[in-house]
Backbone atoms as SQL, in Angstrom:
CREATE TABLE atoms (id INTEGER PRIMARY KEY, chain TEXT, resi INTEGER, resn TEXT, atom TEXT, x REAL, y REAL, z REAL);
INSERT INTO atoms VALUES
  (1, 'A', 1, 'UNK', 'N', -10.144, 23.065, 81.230),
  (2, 'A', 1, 'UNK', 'CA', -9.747, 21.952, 80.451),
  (3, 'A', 1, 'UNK', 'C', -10.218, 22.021, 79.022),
  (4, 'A', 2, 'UNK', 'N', -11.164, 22.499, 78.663),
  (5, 'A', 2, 'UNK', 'CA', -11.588, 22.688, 77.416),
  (6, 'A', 2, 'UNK', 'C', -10.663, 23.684, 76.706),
  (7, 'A', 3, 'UNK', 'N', -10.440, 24.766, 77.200),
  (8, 'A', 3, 'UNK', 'CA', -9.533, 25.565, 76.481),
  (9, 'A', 3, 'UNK', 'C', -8.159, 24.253, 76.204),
  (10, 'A', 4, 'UNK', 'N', -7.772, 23.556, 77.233),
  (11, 'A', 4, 'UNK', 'CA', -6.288, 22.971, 76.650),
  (12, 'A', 4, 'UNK', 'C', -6.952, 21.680, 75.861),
  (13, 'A', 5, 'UNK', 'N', -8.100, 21.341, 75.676),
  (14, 'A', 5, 'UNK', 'CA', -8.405, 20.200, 74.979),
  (15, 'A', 5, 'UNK', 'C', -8.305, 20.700, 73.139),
  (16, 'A', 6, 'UNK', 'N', -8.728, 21.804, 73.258),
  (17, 'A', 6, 'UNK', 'CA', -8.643, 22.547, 71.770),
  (18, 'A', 6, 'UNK', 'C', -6.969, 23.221, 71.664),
  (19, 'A', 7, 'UNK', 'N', -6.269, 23.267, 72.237),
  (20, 'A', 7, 'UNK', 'CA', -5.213, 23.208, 71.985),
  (21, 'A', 7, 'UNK', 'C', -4.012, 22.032, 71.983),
  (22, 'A', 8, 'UNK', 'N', -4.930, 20.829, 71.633),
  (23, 'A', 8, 'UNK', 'CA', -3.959, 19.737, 72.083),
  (24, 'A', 8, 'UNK', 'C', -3.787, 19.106, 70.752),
  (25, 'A', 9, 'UNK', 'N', -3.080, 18.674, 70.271),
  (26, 'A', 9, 'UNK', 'CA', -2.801, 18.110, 68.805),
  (27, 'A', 9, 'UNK', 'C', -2.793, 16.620, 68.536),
  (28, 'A', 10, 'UNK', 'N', -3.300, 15.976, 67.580),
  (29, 'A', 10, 'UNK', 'CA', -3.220, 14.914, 67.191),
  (30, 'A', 10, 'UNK', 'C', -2.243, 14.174, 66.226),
  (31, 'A', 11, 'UNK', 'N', -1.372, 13.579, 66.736),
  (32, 'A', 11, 'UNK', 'CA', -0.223, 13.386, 65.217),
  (33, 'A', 11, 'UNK', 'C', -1.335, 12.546, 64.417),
  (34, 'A', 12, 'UNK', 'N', -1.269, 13.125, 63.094),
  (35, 'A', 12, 'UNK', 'CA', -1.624, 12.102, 61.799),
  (36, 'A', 12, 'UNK', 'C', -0.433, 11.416, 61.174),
  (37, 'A', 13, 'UNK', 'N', -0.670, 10.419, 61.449),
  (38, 'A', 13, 'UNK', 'CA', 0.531, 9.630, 60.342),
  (39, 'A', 13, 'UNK', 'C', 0.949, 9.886, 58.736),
  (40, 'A', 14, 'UNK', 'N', 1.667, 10.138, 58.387),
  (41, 'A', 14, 'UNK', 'CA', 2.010, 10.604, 56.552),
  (42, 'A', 14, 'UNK', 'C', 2.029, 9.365, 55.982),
  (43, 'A', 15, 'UNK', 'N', 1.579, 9.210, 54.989),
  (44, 'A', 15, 'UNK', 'CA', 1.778, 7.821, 54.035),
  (45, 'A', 15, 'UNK', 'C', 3.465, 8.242, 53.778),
  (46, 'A', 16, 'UNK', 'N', 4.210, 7.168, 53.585),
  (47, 'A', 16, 'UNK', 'CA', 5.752, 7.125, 52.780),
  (48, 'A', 16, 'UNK', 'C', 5.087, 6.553, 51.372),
  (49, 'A', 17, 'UNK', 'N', 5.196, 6.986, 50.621),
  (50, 'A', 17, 'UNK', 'CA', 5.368, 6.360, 49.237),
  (51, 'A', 17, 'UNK', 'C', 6.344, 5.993, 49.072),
  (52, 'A', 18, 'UNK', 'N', 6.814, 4.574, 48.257),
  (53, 'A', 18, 'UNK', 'CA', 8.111, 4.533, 47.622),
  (54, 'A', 18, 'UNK', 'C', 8.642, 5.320, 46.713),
  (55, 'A', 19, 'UNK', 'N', 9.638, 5.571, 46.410),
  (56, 'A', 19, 'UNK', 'CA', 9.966, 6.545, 45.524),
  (57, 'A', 19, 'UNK', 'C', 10.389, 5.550, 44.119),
  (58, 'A', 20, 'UNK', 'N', 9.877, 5.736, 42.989),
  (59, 'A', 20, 'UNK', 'CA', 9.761, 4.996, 41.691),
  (60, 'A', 20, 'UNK', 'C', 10.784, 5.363, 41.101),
  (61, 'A', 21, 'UNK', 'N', 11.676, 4.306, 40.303),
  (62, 'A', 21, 'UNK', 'CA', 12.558, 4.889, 39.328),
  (63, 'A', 21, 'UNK', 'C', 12.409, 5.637, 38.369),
  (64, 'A', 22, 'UNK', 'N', 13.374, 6.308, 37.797),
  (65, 'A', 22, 'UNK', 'CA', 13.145, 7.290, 36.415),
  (66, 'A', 22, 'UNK', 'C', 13.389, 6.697, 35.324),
  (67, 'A', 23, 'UNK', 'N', 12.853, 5.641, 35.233),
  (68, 'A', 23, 'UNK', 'CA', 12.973, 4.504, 33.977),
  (69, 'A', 23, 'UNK', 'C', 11.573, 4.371, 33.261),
  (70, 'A', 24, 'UNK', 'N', 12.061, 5.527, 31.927),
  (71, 'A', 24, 'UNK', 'CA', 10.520, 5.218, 31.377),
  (72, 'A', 24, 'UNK', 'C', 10.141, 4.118, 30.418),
  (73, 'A', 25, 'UNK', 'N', 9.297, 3.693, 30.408),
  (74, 'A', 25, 'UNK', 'CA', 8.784, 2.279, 29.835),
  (75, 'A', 25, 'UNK', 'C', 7.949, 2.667, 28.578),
  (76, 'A', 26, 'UNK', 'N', 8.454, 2.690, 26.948),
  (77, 'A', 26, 'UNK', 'CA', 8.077, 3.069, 25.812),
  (78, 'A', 26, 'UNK', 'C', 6.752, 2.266, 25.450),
  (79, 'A', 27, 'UNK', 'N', 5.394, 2.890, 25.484),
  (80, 'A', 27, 'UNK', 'CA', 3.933, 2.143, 25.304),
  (81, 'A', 27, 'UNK', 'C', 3.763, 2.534, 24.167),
  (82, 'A', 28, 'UNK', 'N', 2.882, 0.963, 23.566),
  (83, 'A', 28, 'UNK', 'CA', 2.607, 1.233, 21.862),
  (84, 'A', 28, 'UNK', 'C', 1.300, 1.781, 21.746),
  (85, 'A', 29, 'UNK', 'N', 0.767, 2.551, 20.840),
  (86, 'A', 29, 'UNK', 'CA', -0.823, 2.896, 20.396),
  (87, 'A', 29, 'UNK', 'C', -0.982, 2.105, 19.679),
  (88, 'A', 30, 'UNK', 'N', -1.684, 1.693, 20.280),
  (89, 'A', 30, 'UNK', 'CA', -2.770, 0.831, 19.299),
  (90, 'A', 30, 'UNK', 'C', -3.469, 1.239, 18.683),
  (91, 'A', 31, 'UNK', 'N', -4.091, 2.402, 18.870),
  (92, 'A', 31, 'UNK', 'CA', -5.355, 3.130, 17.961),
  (93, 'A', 31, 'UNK', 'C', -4.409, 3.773, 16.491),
  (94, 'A', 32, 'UNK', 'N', -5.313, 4.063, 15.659),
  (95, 'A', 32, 'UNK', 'CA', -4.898, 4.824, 14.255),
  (96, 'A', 32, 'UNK', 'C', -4.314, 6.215, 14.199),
  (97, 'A', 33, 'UNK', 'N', -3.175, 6.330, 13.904),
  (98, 'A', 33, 'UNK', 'CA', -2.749, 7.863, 13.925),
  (99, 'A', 33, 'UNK', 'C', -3.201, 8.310, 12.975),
  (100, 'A', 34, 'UNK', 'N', -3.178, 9.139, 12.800),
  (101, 'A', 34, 'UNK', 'CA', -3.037, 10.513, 11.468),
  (102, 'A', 34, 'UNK', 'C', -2.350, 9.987, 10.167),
  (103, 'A', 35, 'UNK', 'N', -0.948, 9.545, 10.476),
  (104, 'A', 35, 'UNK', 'CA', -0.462, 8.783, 9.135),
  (105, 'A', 35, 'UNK', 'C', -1.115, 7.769, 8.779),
  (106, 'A', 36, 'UNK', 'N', -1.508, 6.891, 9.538),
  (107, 'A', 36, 'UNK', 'CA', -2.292, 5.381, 9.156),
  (108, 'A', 36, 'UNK', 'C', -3.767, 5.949, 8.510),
  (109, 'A', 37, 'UNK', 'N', -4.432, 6.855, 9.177),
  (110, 'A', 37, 'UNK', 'CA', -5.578, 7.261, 8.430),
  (111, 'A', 37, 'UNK', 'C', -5.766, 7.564, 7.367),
  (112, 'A', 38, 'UNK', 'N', -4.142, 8.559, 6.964),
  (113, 'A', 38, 'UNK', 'CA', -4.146, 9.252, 5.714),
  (114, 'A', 38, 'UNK', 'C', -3.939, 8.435, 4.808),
  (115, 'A', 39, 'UNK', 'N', -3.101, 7.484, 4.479),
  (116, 'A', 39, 'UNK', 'CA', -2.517, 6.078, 3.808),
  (117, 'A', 39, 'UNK', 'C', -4.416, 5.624, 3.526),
  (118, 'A', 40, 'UNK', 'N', -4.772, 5.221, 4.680),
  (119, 'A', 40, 'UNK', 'CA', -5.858, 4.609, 3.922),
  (120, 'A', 40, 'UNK', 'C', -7.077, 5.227, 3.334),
  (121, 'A', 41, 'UNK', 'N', -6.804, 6.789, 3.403),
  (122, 'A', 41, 'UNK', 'CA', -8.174, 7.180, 2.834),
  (123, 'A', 41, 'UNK', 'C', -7.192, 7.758, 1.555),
  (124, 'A', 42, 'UNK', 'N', -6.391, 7.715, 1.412),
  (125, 'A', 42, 'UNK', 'CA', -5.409, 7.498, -0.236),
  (126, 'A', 42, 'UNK', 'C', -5.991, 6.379, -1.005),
  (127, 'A', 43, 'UNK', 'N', -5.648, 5.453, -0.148),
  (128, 'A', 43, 'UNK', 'CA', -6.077, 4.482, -0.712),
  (129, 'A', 43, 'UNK', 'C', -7.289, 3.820, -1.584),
  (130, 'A', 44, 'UNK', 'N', -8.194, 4.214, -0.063),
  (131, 'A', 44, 'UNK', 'CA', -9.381, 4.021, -0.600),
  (132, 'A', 44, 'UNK', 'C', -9.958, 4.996, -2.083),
  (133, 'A', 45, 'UNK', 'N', -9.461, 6.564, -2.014),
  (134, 'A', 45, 'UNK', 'CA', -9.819, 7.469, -3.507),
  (135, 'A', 45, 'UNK', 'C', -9.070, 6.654, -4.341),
  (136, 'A', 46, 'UNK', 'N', -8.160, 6.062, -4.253),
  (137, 'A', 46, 'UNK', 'CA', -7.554, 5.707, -5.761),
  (138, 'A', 46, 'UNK', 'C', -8.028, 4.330, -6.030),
  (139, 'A', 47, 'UNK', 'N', -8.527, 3.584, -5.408),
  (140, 'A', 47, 'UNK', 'CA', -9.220, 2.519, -5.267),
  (141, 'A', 47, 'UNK', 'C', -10.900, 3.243, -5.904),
  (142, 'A', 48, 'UNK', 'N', -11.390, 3.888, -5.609),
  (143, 'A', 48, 'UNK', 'CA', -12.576, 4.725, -6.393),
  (144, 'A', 48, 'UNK', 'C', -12.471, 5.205, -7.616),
  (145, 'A', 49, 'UNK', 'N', -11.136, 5.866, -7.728),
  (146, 'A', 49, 'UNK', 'CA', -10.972, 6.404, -8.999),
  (147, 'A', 49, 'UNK', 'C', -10.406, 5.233, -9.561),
  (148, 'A', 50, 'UNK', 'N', -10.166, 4.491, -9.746),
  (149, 'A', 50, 'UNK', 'CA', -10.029, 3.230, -10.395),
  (150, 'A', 50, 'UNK', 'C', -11.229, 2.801, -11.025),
  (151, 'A', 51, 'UNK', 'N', -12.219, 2.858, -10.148),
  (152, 'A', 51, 'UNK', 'CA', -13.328, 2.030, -10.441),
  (153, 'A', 51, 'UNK', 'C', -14.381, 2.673, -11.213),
  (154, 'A', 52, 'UNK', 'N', -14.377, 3.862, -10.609),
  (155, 'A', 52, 'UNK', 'CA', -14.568, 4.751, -12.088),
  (156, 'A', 52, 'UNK', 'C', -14.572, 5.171, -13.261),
  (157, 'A', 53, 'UNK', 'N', -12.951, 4.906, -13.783),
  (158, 'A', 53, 'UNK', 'CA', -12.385, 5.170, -14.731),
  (159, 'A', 53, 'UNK', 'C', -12.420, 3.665, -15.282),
  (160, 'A', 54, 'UNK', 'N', -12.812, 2.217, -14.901),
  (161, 'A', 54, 'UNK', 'CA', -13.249, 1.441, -15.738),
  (162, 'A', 54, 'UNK', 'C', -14.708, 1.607, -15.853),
  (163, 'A', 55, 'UNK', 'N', -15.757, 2.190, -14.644),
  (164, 'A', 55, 'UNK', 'CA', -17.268, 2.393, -15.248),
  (165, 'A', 55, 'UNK', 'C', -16.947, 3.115, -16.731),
  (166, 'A', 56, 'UNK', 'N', -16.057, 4.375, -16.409),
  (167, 'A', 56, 'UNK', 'CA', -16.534, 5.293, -17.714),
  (168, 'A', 56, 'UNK', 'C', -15.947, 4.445, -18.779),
  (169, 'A', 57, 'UNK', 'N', -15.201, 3.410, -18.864),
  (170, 'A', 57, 'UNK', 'CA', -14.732, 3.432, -20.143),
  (171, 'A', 57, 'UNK', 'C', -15.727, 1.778, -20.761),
  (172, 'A', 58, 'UNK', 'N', -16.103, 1.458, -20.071),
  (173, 'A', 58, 'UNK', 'CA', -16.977, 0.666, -19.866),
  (174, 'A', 58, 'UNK', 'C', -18.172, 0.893, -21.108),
  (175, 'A', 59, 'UNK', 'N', -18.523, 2.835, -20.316),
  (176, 'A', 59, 'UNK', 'CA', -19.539, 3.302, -20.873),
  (177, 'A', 59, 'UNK', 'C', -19.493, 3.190, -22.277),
  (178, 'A', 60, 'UNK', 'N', -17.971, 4.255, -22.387),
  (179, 'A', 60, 'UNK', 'CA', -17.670, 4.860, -23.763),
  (180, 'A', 60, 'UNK', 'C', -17.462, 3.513, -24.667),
  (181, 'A', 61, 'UNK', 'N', -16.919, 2.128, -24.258),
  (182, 'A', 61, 'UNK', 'CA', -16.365, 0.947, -25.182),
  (183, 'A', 61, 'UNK', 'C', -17.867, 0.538, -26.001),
  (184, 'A', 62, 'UNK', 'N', -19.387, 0.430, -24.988),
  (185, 'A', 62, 'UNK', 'CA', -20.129, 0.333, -25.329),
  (186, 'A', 62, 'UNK', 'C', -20.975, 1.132, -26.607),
  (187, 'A', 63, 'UNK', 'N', -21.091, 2.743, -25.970),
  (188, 'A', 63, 'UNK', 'CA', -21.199, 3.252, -27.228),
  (189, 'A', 63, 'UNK', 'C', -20.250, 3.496, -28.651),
  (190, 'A', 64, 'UNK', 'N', -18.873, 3.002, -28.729),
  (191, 'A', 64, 'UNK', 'CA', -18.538, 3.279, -29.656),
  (192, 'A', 64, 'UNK', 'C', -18.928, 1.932, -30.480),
  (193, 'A', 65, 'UNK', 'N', -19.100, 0.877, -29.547),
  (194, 'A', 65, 'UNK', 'CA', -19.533, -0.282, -30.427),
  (195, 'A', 65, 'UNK', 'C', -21.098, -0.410, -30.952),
  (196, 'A', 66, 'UNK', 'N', -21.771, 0.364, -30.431),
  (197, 'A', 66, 'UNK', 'CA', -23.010, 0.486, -30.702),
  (198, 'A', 66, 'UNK', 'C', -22.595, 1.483, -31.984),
  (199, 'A', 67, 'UNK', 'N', -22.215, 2.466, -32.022),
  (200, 'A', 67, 'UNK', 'CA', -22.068, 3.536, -33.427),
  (201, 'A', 67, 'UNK', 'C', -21.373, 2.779, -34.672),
  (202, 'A', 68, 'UNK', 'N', -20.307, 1.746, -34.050),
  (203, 'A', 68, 'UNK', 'CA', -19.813, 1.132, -35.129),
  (204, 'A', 68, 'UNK', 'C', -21.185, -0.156, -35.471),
  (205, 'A', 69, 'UNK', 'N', -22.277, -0.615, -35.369),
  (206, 'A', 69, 'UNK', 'CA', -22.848, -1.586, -35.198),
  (207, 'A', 69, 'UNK', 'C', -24.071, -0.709, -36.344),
  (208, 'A', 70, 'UNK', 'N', -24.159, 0.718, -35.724),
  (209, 'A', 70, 'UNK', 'CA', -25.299, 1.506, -36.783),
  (210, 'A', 70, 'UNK', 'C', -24.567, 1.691, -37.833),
  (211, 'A', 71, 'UNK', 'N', -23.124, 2.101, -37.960),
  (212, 'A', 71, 'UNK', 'CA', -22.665, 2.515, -39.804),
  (213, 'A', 71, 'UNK', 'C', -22.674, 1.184, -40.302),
  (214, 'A', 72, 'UNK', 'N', -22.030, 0.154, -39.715),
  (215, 'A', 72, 'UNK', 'CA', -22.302, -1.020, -40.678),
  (216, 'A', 72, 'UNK', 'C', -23.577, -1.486, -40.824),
  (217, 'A', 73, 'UNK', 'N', -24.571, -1.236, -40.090),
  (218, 'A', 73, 'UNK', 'CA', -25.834, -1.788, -40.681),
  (219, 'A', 73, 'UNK', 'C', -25.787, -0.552, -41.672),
  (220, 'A', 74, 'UNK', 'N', -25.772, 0.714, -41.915),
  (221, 'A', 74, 'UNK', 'CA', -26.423, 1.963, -43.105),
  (222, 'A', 74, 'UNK', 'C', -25.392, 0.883, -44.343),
  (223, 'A', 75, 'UNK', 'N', -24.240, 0.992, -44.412),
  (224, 'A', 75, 'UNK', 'CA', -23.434, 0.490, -45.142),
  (225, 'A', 75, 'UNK', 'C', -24.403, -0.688, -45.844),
  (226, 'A', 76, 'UNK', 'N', -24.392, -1.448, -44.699),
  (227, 'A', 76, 'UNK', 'CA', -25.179, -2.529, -45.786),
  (228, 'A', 76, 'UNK', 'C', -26.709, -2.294, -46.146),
  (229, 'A', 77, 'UNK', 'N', -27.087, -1.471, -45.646),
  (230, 'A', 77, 'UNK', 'CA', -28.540, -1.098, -46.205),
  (231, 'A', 77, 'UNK', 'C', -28.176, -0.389, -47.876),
  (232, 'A', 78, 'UNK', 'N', -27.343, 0.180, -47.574),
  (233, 'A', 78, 'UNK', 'CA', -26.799, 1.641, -49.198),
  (234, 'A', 78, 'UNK', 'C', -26.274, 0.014, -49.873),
  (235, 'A', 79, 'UNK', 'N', -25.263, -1.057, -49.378),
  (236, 'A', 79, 'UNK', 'CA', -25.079, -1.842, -50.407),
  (237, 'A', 79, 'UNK', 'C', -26.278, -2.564, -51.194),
  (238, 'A', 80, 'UNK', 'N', -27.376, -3.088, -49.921),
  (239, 'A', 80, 'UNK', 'CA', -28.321, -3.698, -50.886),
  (240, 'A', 80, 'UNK', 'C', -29.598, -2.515, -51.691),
  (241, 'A', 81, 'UNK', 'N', -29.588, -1.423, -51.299),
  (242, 'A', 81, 'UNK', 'CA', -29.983, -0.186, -52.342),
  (243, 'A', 81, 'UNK', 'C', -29.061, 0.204, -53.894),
  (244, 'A', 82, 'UNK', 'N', -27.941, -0.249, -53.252),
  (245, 'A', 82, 'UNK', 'CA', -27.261, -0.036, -54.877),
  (246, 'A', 82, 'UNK', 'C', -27.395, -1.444, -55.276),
  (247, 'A', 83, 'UNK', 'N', -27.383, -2.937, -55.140),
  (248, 'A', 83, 'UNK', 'CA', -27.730, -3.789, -55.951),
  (249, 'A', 83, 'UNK', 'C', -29.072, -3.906, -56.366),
  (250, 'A', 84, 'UNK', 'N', -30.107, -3.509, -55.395),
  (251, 'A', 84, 'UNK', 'CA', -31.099, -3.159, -55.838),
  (252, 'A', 84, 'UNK', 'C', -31.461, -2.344, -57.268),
  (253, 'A', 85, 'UNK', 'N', -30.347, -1.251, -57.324),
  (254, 'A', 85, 'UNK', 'CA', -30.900, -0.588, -58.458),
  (255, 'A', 85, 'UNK', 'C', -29.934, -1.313, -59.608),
  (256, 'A', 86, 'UNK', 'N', -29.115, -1.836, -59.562),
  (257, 'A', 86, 'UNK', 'CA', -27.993, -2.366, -60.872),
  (258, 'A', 86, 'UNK', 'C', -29.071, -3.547, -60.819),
  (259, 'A', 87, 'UNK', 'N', -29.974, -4.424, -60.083),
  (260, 'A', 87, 'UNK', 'CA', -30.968, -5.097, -60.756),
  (261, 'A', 87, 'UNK', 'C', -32.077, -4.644, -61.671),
  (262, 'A', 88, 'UNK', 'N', -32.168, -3.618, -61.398),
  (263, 'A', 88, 'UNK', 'CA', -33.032, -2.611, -61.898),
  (264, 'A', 88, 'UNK', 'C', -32.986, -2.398, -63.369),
  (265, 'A', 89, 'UNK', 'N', -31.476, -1.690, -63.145),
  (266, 'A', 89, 'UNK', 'CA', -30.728, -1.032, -64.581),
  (267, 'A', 89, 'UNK', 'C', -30.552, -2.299, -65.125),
  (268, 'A', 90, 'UNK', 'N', -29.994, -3.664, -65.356),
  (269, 'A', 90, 'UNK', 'CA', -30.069, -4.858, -65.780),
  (270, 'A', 90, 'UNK', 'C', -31.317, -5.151, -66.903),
  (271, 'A', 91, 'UNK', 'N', -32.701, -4.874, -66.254),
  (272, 'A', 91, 'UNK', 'CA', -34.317, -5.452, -66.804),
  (273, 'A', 91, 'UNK', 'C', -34.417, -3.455, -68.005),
  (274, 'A', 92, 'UNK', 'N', -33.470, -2.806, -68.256),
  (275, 'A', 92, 'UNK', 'CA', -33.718, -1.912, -68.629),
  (276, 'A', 92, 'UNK', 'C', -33.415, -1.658, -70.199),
  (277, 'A', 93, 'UNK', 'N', -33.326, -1.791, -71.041),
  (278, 'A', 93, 'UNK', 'CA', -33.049, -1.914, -72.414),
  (279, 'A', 93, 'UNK', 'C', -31.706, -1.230, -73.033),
  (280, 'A', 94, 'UNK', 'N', -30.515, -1.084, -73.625),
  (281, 'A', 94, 'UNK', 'CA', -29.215, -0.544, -73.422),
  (282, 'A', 94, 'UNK', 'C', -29.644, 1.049, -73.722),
  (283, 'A', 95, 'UNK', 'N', -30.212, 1.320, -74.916),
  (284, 'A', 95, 'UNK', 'CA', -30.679, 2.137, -75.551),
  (285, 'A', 95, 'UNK', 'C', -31.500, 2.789, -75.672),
  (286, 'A', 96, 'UNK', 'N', -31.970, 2.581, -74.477),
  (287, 'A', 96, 'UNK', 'CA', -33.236, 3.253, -73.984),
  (288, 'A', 96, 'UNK', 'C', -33.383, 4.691, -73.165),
  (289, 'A', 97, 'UNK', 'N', -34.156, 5.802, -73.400),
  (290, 'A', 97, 'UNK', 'CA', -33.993, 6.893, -72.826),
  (291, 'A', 97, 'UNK', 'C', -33.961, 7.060, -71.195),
  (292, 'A', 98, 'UNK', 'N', -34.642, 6.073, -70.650),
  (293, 'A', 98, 'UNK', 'CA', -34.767, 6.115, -68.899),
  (294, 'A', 98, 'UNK', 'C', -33.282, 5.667, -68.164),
  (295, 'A', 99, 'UNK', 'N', -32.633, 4.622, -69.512),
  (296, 'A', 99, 'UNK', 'CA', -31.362, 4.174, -68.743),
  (297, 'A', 99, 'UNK', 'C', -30.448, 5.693, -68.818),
  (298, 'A', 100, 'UNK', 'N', -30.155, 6.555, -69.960),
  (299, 'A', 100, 'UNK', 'CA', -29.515, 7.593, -70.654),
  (300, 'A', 100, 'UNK', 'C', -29.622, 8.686, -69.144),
  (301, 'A', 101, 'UNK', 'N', -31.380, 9.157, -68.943),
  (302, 'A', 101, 'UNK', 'CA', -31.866, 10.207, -68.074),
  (303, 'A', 101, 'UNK', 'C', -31.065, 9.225, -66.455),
  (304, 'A', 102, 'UNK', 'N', -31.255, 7.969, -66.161),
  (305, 'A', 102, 'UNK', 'CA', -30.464, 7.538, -64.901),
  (306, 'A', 102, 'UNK', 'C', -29.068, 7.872, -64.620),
  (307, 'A', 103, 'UNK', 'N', -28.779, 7.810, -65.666),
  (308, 'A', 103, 'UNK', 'CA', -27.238, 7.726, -65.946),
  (309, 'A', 103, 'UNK', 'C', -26.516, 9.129, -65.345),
  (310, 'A', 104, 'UNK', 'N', -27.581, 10.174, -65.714),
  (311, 'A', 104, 'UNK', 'CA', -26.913, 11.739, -65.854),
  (312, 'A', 104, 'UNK', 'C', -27.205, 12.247, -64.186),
  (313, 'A', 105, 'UNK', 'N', -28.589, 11.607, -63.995),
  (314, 'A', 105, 'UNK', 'CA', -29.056, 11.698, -62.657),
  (315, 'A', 105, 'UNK', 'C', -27.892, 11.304, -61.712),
  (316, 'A', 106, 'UNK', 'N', -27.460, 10.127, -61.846),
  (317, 'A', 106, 'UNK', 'CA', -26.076, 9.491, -61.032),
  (318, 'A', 106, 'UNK', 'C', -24.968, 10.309, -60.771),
  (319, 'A', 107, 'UNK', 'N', -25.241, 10.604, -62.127),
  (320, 'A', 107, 'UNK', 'CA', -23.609, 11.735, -61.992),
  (321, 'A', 107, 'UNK', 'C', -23.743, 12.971, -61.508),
  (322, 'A', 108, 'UNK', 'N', -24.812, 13.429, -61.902),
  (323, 'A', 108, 'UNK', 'CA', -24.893, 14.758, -61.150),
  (324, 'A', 108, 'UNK', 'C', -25.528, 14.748, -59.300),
  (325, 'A', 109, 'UNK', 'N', -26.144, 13.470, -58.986),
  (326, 'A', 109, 'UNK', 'CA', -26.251, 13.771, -57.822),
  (327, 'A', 109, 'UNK', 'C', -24.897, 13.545, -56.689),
  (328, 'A', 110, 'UNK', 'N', -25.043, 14.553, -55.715),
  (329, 'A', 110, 'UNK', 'CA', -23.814, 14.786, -54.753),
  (330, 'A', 110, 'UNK', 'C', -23.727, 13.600, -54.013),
  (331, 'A', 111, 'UNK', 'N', -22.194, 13.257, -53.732),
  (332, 'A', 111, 'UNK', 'CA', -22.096, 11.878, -52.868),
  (333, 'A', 111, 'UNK', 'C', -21.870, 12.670, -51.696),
  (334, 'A', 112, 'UNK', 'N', -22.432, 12.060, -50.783),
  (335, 'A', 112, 'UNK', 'CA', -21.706, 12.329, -49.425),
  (336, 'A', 112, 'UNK', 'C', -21.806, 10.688, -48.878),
  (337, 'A', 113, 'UNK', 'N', -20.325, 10.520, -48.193),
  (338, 'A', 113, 'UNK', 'CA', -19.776, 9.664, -47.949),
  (339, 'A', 113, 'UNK', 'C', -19.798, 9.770, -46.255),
  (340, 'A', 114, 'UNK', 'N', -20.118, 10.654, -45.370),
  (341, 'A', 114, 'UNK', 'CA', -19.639, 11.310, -44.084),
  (342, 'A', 114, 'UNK', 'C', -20.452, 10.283, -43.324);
């Protein structure tokens, strides 16, 4: 009996699955693709370089107003140095040799205007 007990079989039952239609159902991603990423890291550099390009000019608006702020102060320093000296030449006698020797001095010294 043992020999026919090991030869005796057990039916196992098979699951039936239903069989599913071939109707596929289009699912959205929700997560960030590749295009959506790229768009916003565009974005974000030109959004940087924006902000940049008002730091630098920011910079540069400042120093050119600072350079224009030093010639007009020299300007008016050289103006009250030249009224200074036409007060000068004024207390000086017409005919006098120091006004004559100023005079030549003036002319011969070099202007620079730069």
């Amino acid at each position: 009996m043992a020999a026919q007990a090991s030869k005796t079989s057990i039916p196992i039952p098979e699951r039936h699955r239903p069989r599913r239609a071939a109707v596929r159902v289009p699912t959205l991603r929700l997560g960030p693709g590749p295009a959506t990423m790229a768009v916003a890291s565009v974005l974000c550099l030109l959004i940087g370089l924006l902000y940049l390009a008002l730091q630098i000019r920011m910079v540069f608006s400042d120093q050119i107003k600072q350079e224009y702020a030093s010639l007009v102060l020299e300007e008016i320093e050289r103006a009250d140095s030249a009224r200074h000296l036409a007060d000068v030449w004024e207390h000086v006698p017409v005919d006098s040799e120091a006004r004559a020797e100023g005079r030549r001095n003036a002319r011969a010294e070099p202007r620079n205007f730069s």
